[in-house]
N, C-alpha and C positions, 0 to 999 in steps of 0.2 A: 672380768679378764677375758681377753678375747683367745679362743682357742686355734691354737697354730693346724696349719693342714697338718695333714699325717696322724695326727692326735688321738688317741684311743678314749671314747669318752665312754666309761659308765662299765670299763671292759665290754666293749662289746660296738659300740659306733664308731668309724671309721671316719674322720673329718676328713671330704674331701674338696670343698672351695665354702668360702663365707659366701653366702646370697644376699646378704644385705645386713646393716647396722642402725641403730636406734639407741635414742636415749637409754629405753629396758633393757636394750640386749641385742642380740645377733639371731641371723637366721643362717644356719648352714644346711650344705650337702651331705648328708654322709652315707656309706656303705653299713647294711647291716651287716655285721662279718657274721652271726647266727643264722641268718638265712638267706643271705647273698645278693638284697635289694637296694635301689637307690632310697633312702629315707630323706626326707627334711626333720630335720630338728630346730625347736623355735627353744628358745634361752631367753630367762626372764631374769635379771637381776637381784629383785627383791628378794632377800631371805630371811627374812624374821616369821617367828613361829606361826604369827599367824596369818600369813602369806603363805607360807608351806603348808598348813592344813583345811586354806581355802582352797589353795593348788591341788593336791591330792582329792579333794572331794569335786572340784568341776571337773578334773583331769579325767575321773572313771564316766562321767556322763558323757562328758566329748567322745570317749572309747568306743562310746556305745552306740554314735551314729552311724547311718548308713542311708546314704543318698546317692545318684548319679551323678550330681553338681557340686560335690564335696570330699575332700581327700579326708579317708578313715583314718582315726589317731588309733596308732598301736603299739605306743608307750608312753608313761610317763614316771621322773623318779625327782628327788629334791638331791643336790651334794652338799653340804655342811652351808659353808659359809658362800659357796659359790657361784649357784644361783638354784633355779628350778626349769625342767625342760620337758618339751612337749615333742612327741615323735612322730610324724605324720607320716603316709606315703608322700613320694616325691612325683612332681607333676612337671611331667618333662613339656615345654614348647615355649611359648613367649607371653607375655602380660597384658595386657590392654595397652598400659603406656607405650611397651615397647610396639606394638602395632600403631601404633598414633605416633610415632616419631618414623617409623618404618613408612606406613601410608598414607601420614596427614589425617584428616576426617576418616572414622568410620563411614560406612555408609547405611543411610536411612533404616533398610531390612538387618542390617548387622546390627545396630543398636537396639532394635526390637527384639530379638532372637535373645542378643546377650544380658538385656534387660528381664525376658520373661525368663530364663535359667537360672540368672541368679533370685529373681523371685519365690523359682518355685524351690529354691533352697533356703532360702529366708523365711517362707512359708511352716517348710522344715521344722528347720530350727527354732523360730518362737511360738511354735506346737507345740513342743516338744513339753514334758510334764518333769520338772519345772522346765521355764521358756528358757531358751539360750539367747542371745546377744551376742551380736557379731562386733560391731565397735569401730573396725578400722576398714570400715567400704572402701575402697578407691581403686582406679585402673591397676595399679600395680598389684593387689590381691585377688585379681579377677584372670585367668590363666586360659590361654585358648593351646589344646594339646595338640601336638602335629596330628590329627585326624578329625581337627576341628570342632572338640566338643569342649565346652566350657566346664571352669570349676571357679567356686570360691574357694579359696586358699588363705592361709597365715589365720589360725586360732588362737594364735598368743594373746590377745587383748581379748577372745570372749570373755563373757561373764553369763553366768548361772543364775537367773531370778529365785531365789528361795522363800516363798509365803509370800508376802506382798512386798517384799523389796524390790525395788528399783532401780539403783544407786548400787554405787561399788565403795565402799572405804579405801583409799589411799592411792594410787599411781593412773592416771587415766592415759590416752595418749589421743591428741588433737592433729589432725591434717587440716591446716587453715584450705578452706574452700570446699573440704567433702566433711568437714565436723558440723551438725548442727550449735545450734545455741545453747541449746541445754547440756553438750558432753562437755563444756569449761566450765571448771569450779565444782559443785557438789549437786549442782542442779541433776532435778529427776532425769532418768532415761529408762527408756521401755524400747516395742519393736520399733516403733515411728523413725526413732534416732537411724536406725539401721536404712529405714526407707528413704530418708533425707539424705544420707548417702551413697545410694543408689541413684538417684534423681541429678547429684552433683555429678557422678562419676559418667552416668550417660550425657549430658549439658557436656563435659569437657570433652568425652568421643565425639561427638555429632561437631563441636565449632572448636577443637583445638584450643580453647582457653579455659584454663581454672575457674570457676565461674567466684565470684569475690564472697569473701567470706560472711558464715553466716551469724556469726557473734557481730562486728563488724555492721553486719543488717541491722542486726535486733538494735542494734545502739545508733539507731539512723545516721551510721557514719559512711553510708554507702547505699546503694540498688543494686538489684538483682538486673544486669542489661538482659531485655528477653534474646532469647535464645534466637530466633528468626531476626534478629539483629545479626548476628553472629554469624548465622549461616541459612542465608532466604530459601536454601531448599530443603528445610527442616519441613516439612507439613504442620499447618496450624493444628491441627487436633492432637499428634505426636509433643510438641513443644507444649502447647496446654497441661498436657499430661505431667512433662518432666518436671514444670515450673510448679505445678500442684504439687511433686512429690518433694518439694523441696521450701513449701512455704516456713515460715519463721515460727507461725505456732504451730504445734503439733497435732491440732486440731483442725488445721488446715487440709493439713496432708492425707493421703491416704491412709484408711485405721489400717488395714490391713497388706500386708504384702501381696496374697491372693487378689485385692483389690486392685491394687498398683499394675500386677500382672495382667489382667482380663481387660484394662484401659489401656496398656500396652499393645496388646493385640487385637483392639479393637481402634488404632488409632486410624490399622492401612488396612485392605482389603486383602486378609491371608489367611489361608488353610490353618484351622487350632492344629497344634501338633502337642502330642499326648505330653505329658511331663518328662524330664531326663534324655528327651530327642529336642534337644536345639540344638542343631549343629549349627558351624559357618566354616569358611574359607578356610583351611589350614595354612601357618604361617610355611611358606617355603623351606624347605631342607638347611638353605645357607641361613637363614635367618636365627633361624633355632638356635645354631652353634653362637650366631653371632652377639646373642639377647641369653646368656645362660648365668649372669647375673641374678636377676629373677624375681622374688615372691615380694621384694620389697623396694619401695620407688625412693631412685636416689635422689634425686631432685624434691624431694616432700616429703623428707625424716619429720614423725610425730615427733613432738615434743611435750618434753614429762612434767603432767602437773600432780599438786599433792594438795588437795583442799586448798586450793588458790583459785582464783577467779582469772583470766588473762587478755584482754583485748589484744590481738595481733595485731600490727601495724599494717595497713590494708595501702598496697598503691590505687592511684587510681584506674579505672577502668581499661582505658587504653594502653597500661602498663602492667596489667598481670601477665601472667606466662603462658608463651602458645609452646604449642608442638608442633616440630617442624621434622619435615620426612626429614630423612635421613639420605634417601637415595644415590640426592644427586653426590653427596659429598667423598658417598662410596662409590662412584665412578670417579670422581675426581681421583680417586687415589689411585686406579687404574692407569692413571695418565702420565706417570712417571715411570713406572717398569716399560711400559711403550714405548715412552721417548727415547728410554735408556736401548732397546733391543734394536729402535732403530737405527740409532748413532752406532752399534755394533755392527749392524748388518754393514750400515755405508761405510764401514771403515776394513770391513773384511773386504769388499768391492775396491776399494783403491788399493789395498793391499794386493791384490789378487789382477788388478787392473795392469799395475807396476813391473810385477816381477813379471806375469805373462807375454805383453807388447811392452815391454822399453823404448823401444825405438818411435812409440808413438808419445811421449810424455815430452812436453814441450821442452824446447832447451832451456830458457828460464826457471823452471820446475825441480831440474836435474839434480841441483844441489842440494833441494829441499825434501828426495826422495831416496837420494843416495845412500844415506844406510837401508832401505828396504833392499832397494836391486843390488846392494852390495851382499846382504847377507848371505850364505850355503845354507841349502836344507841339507837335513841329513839324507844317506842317501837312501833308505828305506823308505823313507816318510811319504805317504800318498797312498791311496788305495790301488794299491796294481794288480790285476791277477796272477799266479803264478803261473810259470814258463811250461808248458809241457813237458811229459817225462820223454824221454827216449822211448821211438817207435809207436808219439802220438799217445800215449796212457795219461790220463790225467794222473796227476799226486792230489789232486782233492782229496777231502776229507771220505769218506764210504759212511752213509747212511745206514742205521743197524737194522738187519733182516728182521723182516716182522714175517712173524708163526702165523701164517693162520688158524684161524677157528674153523673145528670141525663140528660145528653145531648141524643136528640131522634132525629138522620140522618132521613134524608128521601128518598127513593127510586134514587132520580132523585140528590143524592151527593155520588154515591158508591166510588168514590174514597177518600171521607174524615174518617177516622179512629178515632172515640176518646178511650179513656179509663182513667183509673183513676189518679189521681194524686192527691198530699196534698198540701193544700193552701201553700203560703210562708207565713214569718211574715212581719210587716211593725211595723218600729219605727220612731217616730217623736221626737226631742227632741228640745222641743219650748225656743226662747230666743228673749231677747228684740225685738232686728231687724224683728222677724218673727210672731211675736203675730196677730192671725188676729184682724182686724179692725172691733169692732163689726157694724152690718148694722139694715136697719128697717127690712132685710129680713131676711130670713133665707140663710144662704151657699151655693150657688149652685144654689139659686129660689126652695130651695123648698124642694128638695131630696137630695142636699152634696153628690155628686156623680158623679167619672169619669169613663170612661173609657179610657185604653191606651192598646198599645202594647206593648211587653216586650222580652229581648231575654232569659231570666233568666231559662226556662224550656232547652236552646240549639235553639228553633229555634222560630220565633214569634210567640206568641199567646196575644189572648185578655182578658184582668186582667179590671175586678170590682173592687173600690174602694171607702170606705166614703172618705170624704174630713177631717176627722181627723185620716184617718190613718188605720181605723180599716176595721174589715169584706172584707180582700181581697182576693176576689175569682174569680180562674180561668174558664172564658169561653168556650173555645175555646180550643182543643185538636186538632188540624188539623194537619193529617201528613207533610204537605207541606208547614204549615205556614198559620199565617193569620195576620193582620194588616190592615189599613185606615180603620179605622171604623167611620160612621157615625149614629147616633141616624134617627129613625122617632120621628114624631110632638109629637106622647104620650109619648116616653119615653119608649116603650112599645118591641122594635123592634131593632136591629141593622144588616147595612148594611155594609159588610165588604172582601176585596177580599183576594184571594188564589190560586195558590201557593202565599205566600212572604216569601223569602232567607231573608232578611235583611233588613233594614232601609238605603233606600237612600237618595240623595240629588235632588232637585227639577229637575235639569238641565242631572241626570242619569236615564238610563231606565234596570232597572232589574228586572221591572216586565211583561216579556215575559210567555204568555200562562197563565196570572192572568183571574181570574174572576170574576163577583158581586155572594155571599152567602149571605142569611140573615139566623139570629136565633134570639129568643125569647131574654127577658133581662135573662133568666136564664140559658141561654146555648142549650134550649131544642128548637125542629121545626128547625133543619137546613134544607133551602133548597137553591139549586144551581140557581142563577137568567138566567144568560146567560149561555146556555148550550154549544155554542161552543167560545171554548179559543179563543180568538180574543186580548189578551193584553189588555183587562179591568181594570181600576183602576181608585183612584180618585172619589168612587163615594160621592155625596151630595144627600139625602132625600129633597123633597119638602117641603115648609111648612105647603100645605096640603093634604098631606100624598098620593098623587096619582102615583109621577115620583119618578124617582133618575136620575139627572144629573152624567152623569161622562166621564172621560178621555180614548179614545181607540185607539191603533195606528192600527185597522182593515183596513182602510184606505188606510195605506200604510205610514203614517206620524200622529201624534197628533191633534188630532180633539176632542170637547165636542157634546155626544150624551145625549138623554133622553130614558130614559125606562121608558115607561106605567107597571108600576106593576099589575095591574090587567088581560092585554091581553098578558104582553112579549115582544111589539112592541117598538123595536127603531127606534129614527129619529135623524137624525144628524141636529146640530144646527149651528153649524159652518164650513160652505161651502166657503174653502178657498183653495188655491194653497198649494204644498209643501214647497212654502218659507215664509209661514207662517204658525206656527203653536198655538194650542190653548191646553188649559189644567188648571187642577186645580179650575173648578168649584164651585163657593160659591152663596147659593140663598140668595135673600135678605128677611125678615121678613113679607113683604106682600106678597112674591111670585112672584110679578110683574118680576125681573130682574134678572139678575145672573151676579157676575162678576169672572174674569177669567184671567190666565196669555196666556199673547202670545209674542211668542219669534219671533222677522223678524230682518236681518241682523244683527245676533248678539246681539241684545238687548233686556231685559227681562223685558215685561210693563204692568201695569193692565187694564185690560179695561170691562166695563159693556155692558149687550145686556139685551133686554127683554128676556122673561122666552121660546119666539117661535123663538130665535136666531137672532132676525131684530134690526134693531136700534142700533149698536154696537157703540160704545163711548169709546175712550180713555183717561183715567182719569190720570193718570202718565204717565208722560213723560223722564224721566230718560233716556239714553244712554246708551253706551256699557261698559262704567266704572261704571256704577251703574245696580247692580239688583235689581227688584222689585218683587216682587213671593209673595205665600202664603196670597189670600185674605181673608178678613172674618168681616162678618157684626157686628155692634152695635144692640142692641134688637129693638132699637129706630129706626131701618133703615135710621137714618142720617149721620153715616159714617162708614167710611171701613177701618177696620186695615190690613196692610199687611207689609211682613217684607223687609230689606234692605239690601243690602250687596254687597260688593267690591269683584270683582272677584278674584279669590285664594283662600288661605286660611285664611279670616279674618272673624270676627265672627256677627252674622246679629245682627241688634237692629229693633225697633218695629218702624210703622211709622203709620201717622193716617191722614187721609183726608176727607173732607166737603164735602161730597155729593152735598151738596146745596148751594156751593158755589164753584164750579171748577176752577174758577180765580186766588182761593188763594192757592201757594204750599203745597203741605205736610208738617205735622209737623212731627218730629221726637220728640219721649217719651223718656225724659232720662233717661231711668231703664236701670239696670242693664245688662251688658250682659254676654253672648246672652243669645238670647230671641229668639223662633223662634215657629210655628205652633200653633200662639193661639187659643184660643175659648173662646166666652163670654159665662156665666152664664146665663142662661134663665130671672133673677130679672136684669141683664145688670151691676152689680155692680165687678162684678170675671171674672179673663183672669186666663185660666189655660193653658202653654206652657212645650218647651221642655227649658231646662237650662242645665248648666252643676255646678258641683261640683270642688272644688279647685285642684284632683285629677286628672279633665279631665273624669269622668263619666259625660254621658247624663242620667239625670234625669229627673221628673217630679215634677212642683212646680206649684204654685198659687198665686196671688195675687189680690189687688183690682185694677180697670180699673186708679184710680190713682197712683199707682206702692206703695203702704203702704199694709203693713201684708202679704209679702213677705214670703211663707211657703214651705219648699220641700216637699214634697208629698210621693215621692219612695225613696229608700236607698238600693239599692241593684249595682254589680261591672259589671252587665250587663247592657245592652240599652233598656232605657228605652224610649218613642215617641208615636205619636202619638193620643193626648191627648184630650176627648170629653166632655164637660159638659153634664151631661143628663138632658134634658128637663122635665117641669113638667110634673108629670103623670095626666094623666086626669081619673077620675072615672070609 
């Protein structure tokens, strides 16, 4: 049964388009609503018991991969009668086919490139102990992401070699022209099967035609047309290569995928490139939307065999199927809304021709125009300026007075510039879901008040705002940018670096040649903290009001220093090797501690030290498939929220751990995502983070530490980040 969009599968997947249909089953889109990702889910029909306990046993080995040229499985469950389903990451871009219909032939270096990637995941996988089995090679499971790195995709037909099996008992699925001979009927298959699919699938990029099938060979009901038939600017060595990997016995072919590979790149004159770096061309932005069908090729549904043997009915040669761009067809479509705007345009022209010169409209004409020059405009109608007032005053509209800013540099920031600028507006428009929660405090502990960064002026600066919206005023005018701002203990002071280009990501460094500046909360008393650019950033205020911890890669690598603000004096806290590095800085409420991200082979973990850098403590433990980043205390100093997230591009959610009891894992907070860089409220009751809008703008919202009264905050088409509760003001 084919599962409708909207469909909640398994409580927890979010069906949101079908990607493709087959004899076995379906491949869909869906939303993990637990952790807030696009998932593929592949659906297998078969449910007899011992389909479901073969499913379960390859399904944990599939889990268990990890390649550059392969999407991780990261569920898998059986439903009764229903079927059995496999949960993948989703692999946002376009297929092979859809590039071969989009561009007609790949080209020579793009065949190569996509040839050695999926090799060295085929390599992969029938290494793997026991070997895996891919089954359903072709252009359509072969996926180029907008950034143009290849993947193998759709695992629903692997199979798990166990002892010396070879074979699958019961449902196989055949693509006439990328199937070898041996996957019809019961006949043996090992890796070869896999490489003879690979060999078909490059044959069809390089010359746009399915190359004729290989059962169909075996039963000399047909030839193999060489490929430099098909397309003379194949290179002889290149074509050699693919027609090898596709011979009829499997003894022919390449034993090994690695083999297949190293002939691949030895076919043209190119630079080895290390494994998991093939890149090529990324499909276009319009493409992507247009090709979001996907993982499964509608034009060449497998079809389901069961211990049957099946000769396909094979045209001849000159009648298999090409691929044809697509291009031209998508301009043609262009050529009607054209037509139609210019029949508009010339038809507002004789209208307008009509009524303005009458007297020039031929006399034979006249009758045929006469309802136009007959009709009345209203008598408003037209753009007119208004009349002047009495005694010359316009009644135009009056532009609203802009405040200056009283921002007062200090000697020792000559390269910071400000001047004036008009506040923006802010609108909120409150509904159910967003109502806050009313508290015993007041919003914010006290004062209902953020600050953020914002790109809204062209480049970042630091924006005041209530926490209803109102009184939003610009800080900060720095020619170079400014952002991470951090509050001192009164509330009284903000610490904040410059140059900042942009809002990065935890694991990027773009803030080369940043600094620590502080200024007053009104914008006034800028002074430059560290006077020599050393890649300052990252910094935290103490919580009594002496230091500012922060991030510098002076070093030569990421380290957390402290600056005495009263003498200038840095000390570095984190005396560590270049293979490890430290960053991201958070004190905790007594001052005692500080916790802090550090990245060591690859993986990103939280760990706490005292406030003199001694005693350092590892608090997550997470791996290289999970990042942990961005710490940040409770008012309570009993626990530390920091965010989560799977490397690429998937989106963070929030996570929270017990200080005071490190035995027990992190919890992860079901709100909404993403969630990312929060900060509690001084009264401990308000996270105010970054989020995004249904648009895909990063905004600024708020809510309570139990994810109720959920509020955006900012409303503007720029980046917003960066987000600070201001602490109470002390008298």
């Amino acid at each position: 049964m084919t599962l409708e969009r909207g469909a909640l599968l398994h409580k927890r997947y979010r069906i949101v388009e079908i990607l493709g249909q087959g004899g076995m089953g379906s491949v869909y889109r869906a939303v993990d609503e637990n952790l807030g990702v696009d998932v593929a889910v592949k659906e297998n029909l078969f449910t007899t018991d011992e389909y479901a306990r073969q499913f379960r046993l390859e399904a944990v080995i599939l889990a268990n991969l990890r390649h550059p040229n392969l999407p991780r499985v990261t569920d898998h469950f059986v439903i009764g009668d229903q079927g059995q389903y496999l949960v993948m990451d989703y692999i946002e871009g376009e297929d092979l086919r859809q590039r071969m219909e989009r561009m007609g032939n790949v080209t020579e270096d793009e065949a190569i490139l996509i040839g050695a990637a999926i090799c060295d995941a085929l390599a992969y996988l029938h290494t793997r102990k026991p070997p895996i089995l891919h089954r359903d090679l072709k252009p359509g499971n072969v996926k180029i992401t907008p950034d143009g790195h290849i993947f193998l995709v759709d695992f629903g037909l692997a199979k798990v070699l166990h002892g010396s099996q070879a074979t699958t008992t019961g449902a196989r699925a055949m693509t006439p022209g990328y199937s070898p001979p041996e996957q019809y009927g019961t006949a043996r298959t090992d890796s070869r099967t896999d490489i003879y699919s690979l060999g078909a699938t490059l044959y069809a990029a390089l010359s746009g035609i399915i190359p004729e099938d290989g059962l169909a060979r075996a039963m000399d009901n047909t030839q193999l047309t060489p490929l430099r038939k098909r397309n003379s600017k194949v290179s002889r060595r290149l074509a050699a290569t693919i027609e090898r990997a596709m011979g009829i016995d499997p003894a022919d072919r390449f034993q090994t995928a690695e083999e297949f590979r190293r002939s691949l790149m030895g076919s043209k004159t190119k630079t080895q490139l290390l494994p998991g770096e093939y890149v090529i061309e990324p499909p276009p932005g319009d493409a992507v939307e247009d090709f979001r069908q996907g993982a499964i090729e509608k034009a060449s549904q497998p079809s389901v065999v069961d211990h049957k043997s099946v000769i396909p009915k094979v045209s001849a040669a000159g009648e298999l199927p090409v691929f044809k761009p697509k291009r031209r067809r998508r301009k043609n479509r262009r050529f009607v809304p054209l037509l139609l705007g210019a029949l508009l345009l010339l038809s507002f022209g004789i209208v307008a021709f009509v009524r303005l010169r009458p007297g020039d409209v031929p006399p034979q004409m006249k009758n045929l125009f006469a309802p136009i020059m007959e009709f009345e405009l209203p008598p408003n109608w037209g753009f007119s300026l208004p009349a002047p007032a009495p005694g010359g005053t316009s009644t135009s509209q009056q532009l609203p007075t802009v405040t200056p800013l009283t921002a007062q540099p200090t000697a020792t920031a000559t390269t910071v510039v400000l001047t004036q600028t008009a506040p923006p507006t802010i609108e909120i428009t409150p509904t159910v879901e967003n109502l806050p929660v009313p508290v015993a405090t007041a919003l914010g502990g006290g004062t209902g008040q953020v600050v953020f960064a914002s790109t809204r002026s062209g480049i970042p600066q630091l924006y005041l705002v209530n926490a209803d919206g109102t009184d939003l005023t610009q800080l900060t005018i720095v020619e170079q940018g400014a952002c991470q701002p951090s509050w001192s203990p009164d509330g009284l002071q903000l610490v904040f670096i410059s140059p900042c280009l942009g809002r990065a990501d935890f694991f990027e460094t773009i803030y080369n040649e940043s600094s620590l500046y502080v200024i007053n909360a009104d914008g006034t008393g800028l002074d430059q903290l560290t006077a020599a650019p050393g890649s300052d950033f990252e910094p935290a205020w103490s919580p009594d009001g002496t230091r500012i911890a922060f991030t510098s890669v002076r070093g030569g690598f990421r380290q957390i220093y402290s600056l005495d603000i009263e003498s200038r004096e840095v000390t570095l806290l984190t005396n560590t090797n270049s293979a490890i590095e430290s960053s991201q800085p958070s004190w905790s409420p007594d001052g005692s501690k500080i916790t802090y991200l550090v990245k060591r082979v690859g993986a990103y973990q939280i760990w706490s030290m005292n406030a003199n850098g001694q005693e350092a403590v590892q608090i997550t433990r997470s791996g290289q498939d999970i990042w942990d980043y961005l710490p940040s205390w409770s008012t309570d100093g009993r626990t530390v929220f920091f965010n989560q997230r799977r490397p690429g591009a998937f989106r963070p959610w929030l996570m929270q751990i017990d200080l005071e009891d490190l035995s027990q894992e992190p919890r992860r907070l079901n709100f909404i995502t993403p969630i990312e860089d929060v900060s509690v409220s001084a009264d401990g009751y308000w996270l105010v983070f970054e989020g995004m809008d249904s648009e895909g703008n990063r905004e600024i919202y708020y809510m309570t530490v139990a994810g109720s009264g959920r509020t955006r905050l900012t409303n503007d088409p720029k980046i917003d980040f960066d987000p600070v509760w201001r602490p109470l003001q002390t008298p």
